[in-house]
C-alpha positions in Angstrom: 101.7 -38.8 19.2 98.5 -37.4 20.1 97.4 -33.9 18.7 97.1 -31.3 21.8 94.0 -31.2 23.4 92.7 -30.4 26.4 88.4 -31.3 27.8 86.3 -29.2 29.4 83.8 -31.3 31.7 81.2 -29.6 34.2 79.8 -30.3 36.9 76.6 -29.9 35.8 74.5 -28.9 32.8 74.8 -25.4 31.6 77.3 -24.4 33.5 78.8 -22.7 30.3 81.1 -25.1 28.8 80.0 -24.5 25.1 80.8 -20.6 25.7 84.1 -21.1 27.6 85.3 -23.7 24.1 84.2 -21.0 21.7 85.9 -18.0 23.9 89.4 -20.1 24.2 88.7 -21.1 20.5 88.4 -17.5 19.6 91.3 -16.4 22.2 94.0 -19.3 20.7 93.2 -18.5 16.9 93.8 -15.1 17.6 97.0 -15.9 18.8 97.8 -17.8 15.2 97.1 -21.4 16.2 94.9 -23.7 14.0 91.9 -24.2 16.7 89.5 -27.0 16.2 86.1 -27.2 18.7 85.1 -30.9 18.9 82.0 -32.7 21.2 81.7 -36.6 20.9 78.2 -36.5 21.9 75.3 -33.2 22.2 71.9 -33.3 23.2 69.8 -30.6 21.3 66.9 -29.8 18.6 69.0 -26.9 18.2 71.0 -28.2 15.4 73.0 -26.3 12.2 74.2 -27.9 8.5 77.8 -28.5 8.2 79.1 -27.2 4.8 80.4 -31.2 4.4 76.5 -32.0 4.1 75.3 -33.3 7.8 73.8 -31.8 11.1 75.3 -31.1 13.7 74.7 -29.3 17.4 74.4 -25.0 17.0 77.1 -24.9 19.5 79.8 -26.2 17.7 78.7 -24.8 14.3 79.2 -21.4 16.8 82.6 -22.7 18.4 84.0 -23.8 14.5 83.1 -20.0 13.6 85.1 -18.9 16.8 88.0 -20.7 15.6 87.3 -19.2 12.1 86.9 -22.7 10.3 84.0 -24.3 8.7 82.0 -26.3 10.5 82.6 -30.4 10.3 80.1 -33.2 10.7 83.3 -34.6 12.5 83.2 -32.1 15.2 80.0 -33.3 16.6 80.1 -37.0 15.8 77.2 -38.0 17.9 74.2 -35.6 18.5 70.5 -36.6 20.1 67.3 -34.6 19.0 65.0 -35.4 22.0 61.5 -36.5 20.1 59.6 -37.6 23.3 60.3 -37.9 27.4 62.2 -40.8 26.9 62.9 -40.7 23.0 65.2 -39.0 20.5 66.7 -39.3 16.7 70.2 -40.2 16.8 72.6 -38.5 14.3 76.0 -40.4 14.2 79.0 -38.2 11.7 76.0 -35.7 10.2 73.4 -38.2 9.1 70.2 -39.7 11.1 70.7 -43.6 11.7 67.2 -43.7 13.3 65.9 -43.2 16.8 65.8 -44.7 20.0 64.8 -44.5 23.6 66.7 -43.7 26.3 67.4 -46.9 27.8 68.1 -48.2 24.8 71.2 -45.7 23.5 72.7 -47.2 27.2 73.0 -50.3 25.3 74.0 -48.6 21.5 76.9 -46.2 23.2 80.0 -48.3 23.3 79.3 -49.8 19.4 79.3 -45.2 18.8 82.9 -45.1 20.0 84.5 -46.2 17.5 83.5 -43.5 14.9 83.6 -41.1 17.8 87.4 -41.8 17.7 87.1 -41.8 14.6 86.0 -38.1 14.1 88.6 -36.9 16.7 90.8 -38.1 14.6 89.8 -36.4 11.8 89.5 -33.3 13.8 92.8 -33.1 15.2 94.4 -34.4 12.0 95.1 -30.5 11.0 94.8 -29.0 14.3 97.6 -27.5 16.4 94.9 -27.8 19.7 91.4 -29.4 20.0 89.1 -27.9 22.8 86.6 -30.9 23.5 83.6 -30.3 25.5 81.9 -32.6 27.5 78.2 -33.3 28.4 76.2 -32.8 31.2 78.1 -33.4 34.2 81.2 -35.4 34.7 79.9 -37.1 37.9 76.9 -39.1 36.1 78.1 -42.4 37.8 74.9 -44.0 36.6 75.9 -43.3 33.1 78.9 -44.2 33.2 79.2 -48.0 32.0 79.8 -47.3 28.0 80.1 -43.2 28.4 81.6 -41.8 25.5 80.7 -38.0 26.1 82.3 -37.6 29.4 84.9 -39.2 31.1 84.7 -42.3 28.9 85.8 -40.8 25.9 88.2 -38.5 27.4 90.2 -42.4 29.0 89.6 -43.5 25.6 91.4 -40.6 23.8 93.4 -39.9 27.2 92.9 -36.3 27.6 93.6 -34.1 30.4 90.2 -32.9 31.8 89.1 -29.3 33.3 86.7 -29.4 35.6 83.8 -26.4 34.7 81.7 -24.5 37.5 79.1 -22.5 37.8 79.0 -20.4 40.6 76.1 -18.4 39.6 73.8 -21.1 40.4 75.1 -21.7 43.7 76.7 -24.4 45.5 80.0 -24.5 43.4 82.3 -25.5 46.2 80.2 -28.3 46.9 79.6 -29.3 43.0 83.8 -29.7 42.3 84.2 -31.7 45.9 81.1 -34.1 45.6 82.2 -34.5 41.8 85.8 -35.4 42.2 84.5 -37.4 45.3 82.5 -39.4 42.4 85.2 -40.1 40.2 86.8 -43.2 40.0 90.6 -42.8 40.7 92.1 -43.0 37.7 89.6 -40.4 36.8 90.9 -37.6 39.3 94.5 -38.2 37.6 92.9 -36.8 34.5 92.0 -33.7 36.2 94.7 -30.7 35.8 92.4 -28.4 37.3 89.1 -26.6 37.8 87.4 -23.0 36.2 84.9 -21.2 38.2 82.2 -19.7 35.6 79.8 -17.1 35.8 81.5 -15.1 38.5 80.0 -11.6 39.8 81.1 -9.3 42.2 84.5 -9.3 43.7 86.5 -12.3 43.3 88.9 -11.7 46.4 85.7 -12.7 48.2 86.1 -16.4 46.7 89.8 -16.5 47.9 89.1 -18.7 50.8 87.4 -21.3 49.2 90.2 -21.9 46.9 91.9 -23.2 49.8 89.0 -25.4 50.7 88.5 -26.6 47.4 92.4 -27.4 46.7 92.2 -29.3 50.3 89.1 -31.4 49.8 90.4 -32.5 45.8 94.2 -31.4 45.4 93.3 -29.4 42.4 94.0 -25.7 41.5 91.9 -23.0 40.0 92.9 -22.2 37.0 91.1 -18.9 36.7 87.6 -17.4 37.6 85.9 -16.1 34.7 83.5 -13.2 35.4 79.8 -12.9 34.1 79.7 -12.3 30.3 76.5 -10.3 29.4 76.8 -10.1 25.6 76.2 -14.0 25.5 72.5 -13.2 25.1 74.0 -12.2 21.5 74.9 -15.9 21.3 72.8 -18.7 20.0 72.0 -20.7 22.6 72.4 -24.4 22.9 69.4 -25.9 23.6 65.7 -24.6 24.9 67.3 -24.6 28.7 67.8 -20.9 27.4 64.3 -20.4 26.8 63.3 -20.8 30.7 65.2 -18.0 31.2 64.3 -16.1 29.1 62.3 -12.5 30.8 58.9 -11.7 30.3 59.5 -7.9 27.7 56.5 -5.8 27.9 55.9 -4.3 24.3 56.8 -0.6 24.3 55.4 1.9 22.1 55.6 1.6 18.4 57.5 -1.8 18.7 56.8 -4.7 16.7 55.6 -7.1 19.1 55.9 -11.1 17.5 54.2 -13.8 19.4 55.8 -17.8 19.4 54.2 -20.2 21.3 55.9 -22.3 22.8 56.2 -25.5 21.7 57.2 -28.7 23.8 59.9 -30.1 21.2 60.5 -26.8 19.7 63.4 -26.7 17.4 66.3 -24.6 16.0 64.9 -21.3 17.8 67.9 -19.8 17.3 66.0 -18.4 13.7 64.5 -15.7 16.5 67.8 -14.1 17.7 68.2 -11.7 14.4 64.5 -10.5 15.4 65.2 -10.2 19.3 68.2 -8.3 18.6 66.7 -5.4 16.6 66.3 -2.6 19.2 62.1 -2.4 17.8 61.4 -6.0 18.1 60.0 -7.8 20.7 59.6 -11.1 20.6 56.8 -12.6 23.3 57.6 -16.2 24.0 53.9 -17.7 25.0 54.2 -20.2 27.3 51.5 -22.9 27.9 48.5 -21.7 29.8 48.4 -18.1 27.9 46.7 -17.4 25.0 48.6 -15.8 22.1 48.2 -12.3 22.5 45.6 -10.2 20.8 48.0 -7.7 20.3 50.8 -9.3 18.2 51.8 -7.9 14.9 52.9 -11.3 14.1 52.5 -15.2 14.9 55.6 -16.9 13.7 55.0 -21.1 14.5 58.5 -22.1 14.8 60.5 -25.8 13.8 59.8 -28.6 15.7 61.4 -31.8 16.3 58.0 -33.5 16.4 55.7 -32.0 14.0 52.9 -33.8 15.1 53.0 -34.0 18.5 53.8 -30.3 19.0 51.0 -29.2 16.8 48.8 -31.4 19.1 49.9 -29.5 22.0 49.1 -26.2 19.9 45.5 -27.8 19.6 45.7 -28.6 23.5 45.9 -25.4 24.3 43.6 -24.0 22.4 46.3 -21.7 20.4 44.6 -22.8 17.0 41.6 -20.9 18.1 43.7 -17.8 18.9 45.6 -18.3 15.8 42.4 -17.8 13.3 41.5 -15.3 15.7 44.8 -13.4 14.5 43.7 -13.9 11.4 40.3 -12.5 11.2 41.5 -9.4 12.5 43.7 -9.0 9.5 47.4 -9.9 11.1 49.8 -12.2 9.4 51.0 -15.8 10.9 54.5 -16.9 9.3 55.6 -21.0 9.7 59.0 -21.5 9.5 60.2 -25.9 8.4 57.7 -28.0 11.2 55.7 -24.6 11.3 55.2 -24.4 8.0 53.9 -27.9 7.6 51.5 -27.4 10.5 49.6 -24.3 8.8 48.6 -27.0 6.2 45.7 -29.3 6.1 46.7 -32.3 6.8 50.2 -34.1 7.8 51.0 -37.4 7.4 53.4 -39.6 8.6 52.8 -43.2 7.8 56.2 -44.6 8.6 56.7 -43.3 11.9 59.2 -41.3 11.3 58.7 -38.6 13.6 56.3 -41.3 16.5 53.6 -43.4 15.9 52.4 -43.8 12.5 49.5 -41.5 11.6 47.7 -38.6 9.8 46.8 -35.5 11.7 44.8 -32.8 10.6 46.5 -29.5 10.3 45.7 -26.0 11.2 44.0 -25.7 7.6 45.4 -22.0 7.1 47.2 -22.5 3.8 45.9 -25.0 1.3 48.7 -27.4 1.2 49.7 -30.8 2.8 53.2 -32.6 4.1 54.0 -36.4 3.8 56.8 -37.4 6.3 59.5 -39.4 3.9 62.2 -41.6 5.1 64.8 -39.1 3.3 65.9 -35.8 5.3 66.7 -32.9 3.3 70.0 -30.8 4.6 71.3 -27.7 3.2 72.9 -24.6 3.2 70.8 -22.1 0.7 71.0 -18.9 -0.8 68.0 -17.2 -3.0 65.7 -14.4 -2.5 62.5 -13.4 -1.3 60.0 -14.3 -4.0 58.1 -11.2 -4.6 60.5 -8.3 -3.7 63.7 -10.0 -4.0 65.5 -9.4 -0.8 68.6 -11.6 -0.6 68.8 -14.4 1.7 71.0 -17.4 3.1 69.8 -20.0 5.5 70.0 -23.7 5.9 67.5 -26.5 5.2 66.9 -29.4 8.0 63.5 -31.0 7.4 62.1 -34.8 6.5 58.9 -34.2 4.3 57.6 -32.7 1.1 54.6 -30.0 1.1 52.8 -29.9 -1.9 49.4 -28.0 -2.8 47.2 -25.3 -4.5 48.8 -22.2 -2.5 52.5 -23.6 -2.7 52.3 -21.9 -6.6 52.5 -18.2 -4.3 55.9 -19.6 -3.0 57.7 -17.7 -0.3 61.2 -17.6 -1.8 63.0 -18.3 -4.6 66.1 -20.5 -3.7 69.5 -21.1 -6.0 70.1 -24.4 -7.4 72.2 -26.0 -10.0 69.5 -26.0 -12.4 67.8 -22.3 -11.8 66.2 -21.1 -9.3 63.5 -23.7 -7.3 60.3 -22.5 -5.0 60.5 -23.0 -1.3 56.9 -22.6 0.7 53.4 -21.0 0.1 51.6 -18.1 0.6 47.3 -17.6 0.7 45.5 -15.8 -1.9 45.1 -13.1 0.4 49.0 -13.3 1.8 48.2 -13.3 5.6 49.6 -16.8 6.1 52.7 -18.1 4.7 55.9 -20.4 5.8 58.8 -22.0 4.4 61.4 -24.2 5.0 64.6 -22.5 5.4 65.9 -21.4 8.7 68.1 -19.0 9.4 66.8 -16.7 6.4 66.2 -14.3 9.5 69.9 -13.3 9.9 70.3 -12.1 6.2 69.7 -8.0 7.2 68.2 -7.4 3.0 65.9 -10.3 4.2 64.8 -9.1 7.4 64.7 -5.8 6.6 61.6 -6.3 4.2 60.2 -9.0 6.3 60.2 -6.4 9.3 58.4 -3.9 6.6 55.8 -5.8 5.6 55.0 -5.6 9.6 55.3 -1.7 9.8 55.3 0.1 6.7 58.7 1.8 6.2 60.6 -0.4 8.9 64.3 -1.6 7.9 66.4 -3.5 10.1 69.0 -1.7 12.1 71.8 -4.2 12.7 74.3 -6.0 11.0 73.7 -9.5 12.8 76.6 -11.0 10.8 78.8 -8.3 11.6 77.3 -7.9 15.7 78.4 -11.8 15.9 82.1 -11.8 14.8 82.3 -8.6 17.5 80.9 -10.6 20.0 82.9 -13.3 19.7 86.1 -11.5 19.8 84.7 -9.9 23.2 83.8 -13.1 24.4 87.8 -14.6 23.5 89.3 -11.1 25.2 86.7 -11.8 27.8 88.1 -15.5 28.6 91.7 -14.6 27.8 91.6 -12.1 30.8 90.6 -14.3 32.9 92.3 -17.6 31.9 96.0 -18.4 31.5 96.3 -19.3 27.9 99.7 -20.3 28.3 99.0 -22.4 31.1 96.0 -24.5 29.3 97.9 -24.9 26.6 100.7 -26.9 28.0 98.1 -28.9 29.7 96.6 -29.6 26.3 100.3 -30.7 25.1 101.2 -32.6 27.9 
């Protein structure tokens, strides 16, 4: 007998699956059931460490802390970190098996199944309902020979499916026809009904195209969930957020931080304890602007190509504006593939992260990274080095940084041994970075860091605390508008 469970598929990309699976995940452990969030294959540089030791996508690290569990290598068996156009590392159950190109993974898919199952299996194994997202779209018919994060794996595990749109983008009638027109037959059987997402206004309005849409597909709606404006509080998924993200003019005696934007930036979620603080403004700088003169701060975030992004940086001619920054007295902080391009030099003579090579760094702390074939993945707690403001993170990095200025290290991390350095400082402390993300969202941490920009600033939220109240906004959010009752015999069918 199958554990219940019930998949979410969309009909397109970012039509707010992962937010829906974290809302219901909230809504149904609130209600006293064990709740487990699983996705058998994620696209994203936004990734997070699993407390079993592996990586896996920031969205179900968000959805397992919705269903108040710990986060499982096994609930994100497959994820791709896209390295190139056509390229990406591929993590199978938490650990990196290598990388491949796109057409390639077409042919690797169906051998992934297996421990896809696998994982679901290990999922459900303690689970009175699994909420399983999908990817993409449901319709991909050109993916579909070997699909295991769509409706592949939901025939393999034989789910019921719930279709997921978006009517804020436009065109959701249209979407849920054309993609159950796409579906194979034994497909559409799977279906038990659609969601409409992302509704504003008044939803009477919508009342006549439920009778289209059950015409043209025989399906019902199964609720319409209104607009939820606290999921800016949310890490996002992946850097589809990013694009739109609104242009915030700096106001008056805020503390404006410039990020460029990099093409394979990574884990940029470290930002959202910044953005949140009511003082901070954070000025993503996309290509063709210069960083701006006025910044309190450059912070260089991760990056899923080290090299390759800090060529871009060079392409732009944001190295310039960086020592710019510098001359006039203002700090730059690197955080993981930031920190290693503020060195002098990067190397990467196995082609771990591309083609083999060595590239020059920025040259702004006197330190320099080898790529090695081992990847480093942690949680972490320790301190700041120098004022002792507590911290906890995660680290997520292939390569060791050695060098004169890593003896002025940035913090001082626990470890079974004592306590061990993590990153550099230069003599005169303008430019530092390290390698832990998420350090931002401790509030002693912040609170100094924020400081050191403004004498006598302290941070003003809890951003632990503002995330469990968001998430049981978002779960009274989506059990409003869903019938919980409803999905759940669906998921037990």
């Amino acid at each position: 007998m199958r554990v219940p469970a019930l998949m979410l598929q969309g009909t397109g990309s970012d039509v707010g699956k992962s937010l829906l699976v974290a809302g219901l995940g909230r809504a149904f452990t609130r209600r006293g059931l064990a709740v487990r969030p699983f996705k058998p294959q994620n696209m994203s540089n936004n990734a997070a460490v699993t407390d079993d030791g592996g990586e896996i996508g920031r969205a179900q690290a968000l959805q397992a802390r919705a269903c108040r569990v710990a986060a499982s290598v096994h609930m994100n068996p497959v994820l791709l970190k896209p390295e190139t156009e056509s390229g990406a590392q591929v993590i199978v159950q938490g650990r990196r098996i290598g990388s491949t190109s796109a057409r390639d993974y077409g042919a690797l898919k169906p051998s992934l199944l297996p421990r896809v199952l696998d994982s679901f299996s290990r999922v459900g194994a303690d689970a009175d309902l699994v909420l399983v997202e999908g990817a993409g779209s449901a319709s991909e018919v050109n993916l579909r020979a070997g699909d295991i994060a769509n409706m592949g794996f939901a025939e393999a595990a034989d789910l019921p499916v719930v279709l997921v749109g978006d009517i804020d983008r436009g065109g959701v009638i249209a979407s849920l026809v054309g993609t159950c027109a796409l579906l194979a037959e034994p497909e559409r059987r799977r279906l038990a009904g659609y969601v409409i997402n992302k509704f504003r206004g008044d939803p009477t309005l919508f009342e006549p195209a439920l009778a289209v849409i059950r015409d043209r597909t025989g399906l019902d709606c199964l609720g319409i969930v209104p607009w939820f404006a606290e999921a800016r509080r949310l890490p996002a998924e992946d850097s589809v957020a990013l694009d739109r993200m609104p242009a915030i003019a700096a106001r008056d005696g805020s503390i404006k931080i410039a990020v460029p934007r990099l093409p394979r930036i990574a884990n940029f979620d470290d930002l959202d304890p910044l953005a949140g603080e009511p003082d901070v403004v954070i000025d993503m700088v996309e290509p063709g602007r210069p960083l701006p003169a006025d910044a309190d701060l450059v912070l260089l975030p991760g990056s899923k190509a080290t090299r390759a992004d800090l060529a871009a940086l060079i392409d732009e001619g944001w190295d310039i504006d960086l020592r710019a920054h510098v001359r006039r007295g203002r700090p730059v902080f690197g955080i993981c593939g930031g920190f290693q391009m503020l060195g002098r030099r990067i190397a990467d003579p196995f082609g771990i992260e591309g083609a083999p090579g060595d590239s020059a760094g920025l040259g702004l702390l006197d330190v320099a990274t080898e790529m090695t074939g081992d990847k480093t993945l942690r949680a972490t707690t320790g301190r700041e080095a120098t004022a002792g403001a507590a911290l906890h993170g995660y680290e997520m990095h292939i390569g060791r940084t050695t060098g004169v200025d890593t003896a002025r290290p940035v913090l001082a991390l626990d470890g079974a041994e004592g306590e061990r350095p993590d990153g550099a400082r230069s003599a005169d402390g303008l430019v530092a970075g390290c390698y832990v993300h998420g350090l931002f969202a401790s509030d002693a941490f912040r609170a100094w860091f924020l400081g050191q920009l403004r004498g006598g600033r302290t941070a003003s939220i809890g951003f632990d605390a503002r995330l469990e109240t968001t998430l049981d906004a978002l779960g009274d959010h989506v059990a409003g508008a869903l019938d919980l009752d409803r999905l759940l015999a669906i998921a037990r069918r």
